[in-house]
C-alpha positions in Angstrom: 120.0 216.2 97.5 116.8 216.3 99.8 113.9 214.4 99.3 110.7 214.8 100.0 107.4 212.8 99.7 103.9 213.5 100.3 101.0 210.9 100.9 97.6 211.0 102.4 95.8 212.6 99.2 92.3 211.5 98.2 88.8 211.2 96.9 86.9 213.3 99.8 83.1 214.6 100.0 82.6 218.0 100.3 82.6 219.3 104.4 85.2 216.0 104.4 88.9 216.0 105.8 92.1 214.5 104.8 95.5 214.6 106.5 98.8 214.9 104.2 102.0 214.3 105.3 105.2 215.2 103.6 108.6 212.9 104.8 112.0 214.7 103.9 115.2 212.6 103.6 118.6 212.7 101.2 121.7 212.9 102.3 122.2 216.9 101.9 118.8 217.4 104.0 120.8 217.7 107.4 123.0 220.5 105.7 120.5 222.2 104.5 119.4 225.7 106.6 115.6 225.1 105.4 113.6 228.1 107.5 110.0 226.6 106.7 108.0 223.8 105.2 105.3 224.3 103.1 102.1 223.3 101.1 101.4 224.3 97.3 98.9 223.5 95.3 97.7 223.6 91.6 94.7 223.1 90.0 94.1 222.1 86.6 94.8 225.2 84.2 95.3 227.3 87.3 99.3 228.3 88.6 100.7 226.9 91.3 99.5 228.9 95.1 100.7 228.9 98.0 98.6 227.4 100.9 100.6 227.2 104.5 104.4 226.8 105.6 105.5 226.2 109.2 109.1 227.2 110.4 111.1 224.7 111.2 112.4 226.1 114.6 109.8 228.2 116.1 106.9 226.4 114.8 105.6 229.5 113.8 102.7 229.0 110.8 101.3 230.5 107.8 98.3 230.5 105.9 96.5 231.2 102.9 93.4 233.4 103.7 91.2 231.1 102.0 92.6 227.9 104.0 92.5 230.3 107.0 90.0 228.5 110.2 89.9 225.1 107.9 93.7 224.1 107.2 96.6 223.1 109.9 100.2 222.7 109.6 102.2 221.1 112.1 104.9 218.6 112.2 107.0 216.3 113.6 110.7 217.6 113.9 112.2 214.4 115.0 110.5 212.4 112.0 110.9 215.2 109.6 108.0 215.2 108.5 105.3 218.1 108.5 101.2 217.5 107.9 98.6 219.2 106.7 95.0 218.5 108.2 92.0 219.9 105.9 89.1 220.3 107.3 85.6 221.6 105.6 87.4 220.9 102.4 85.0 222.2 99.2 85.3 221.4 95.3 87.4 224.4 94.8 90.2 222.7 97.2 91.2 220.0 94.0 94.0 220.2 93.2 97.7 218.8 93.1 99.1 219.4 96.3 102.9 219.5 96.6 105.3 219.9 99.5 108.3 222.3 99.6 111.2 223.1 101.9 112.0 226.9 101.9 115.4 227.9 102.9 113.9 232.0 103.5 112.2 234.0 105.9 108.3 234.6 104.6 107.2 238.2 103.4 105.6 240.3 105.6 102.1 240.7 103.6 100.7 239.2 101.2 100.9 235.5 100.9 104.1 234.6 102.7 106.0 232.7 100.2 105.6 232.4 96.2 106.6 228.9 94.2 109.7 230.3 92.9 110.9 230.5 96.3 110.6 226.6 97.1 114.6 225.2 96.9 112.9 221.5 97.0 109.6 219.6 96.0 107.9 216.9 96.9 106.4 214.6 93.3 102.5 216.3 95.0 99.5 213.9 95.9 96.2 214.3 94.1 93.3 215.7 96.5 89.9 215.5 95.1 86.5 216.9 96.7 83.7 215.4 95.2 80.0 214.7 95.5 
């Protein structure tokens, strides 16, 4: 099984930033041939979108065209762990935001990976943008 576990969610101003981070452990996760790491998130009533992966190896990233300029992935291979840095968040960025691991290559066009792709998640951290 592989574990994973986000934290650094919030109560932010619009124009604010956070930093998430999302830790994955178990005792499966060094068998598993994950490709990428990724960010989710869902808003109330809305389904769950795809924001930004990173690949594992290469480091390569992904991104949402509206997180595009604002949002960074990056992480930390020898802490497995992977982050997401917002930047100019606004009120349409609340939402639930959940971690995945992603064990296949991204598409092409179009956003580069949908939900039902994610093998793992991660129980999402609460990210609020607020006046």
């Amino acid at each position: 099984q592989v574990q994973l576990v986000e934290s650094g969610g919030g109560l932010v101003r619009p124009g604010g930033s956070l930093r998430l981070s999302c830790a994955a452990s178990g005792r499966t996760f060094s068998n598993y041939a994950m490709y990428a790491m990724g960010w989710f998130r869902q808003a109330p009533g809305k389904e769950r979108e795809f924001v930004g992966a990173i690949s594992w190896v290469g480091g390569n990233t992904y991104y949402a065209d509206f997180v595009k300029g604002r949002f960074t992935i990056s992480r930390d291979s020898a802490k497995n762990t992977q982050y997401l840095q917002m930047n100019s968040l606004k009120p349409e960025d609340t939402a639930v935001y959940y971690c995945a691991a992603l064990g296949t290559l991204p598409y092409s066009s179009g956003p580069a990976y949908n939900s039902n792709e994610a093998d793992y998640w991660g129980q999402g951290t609460q990210v609020t943008v607020s006046s």
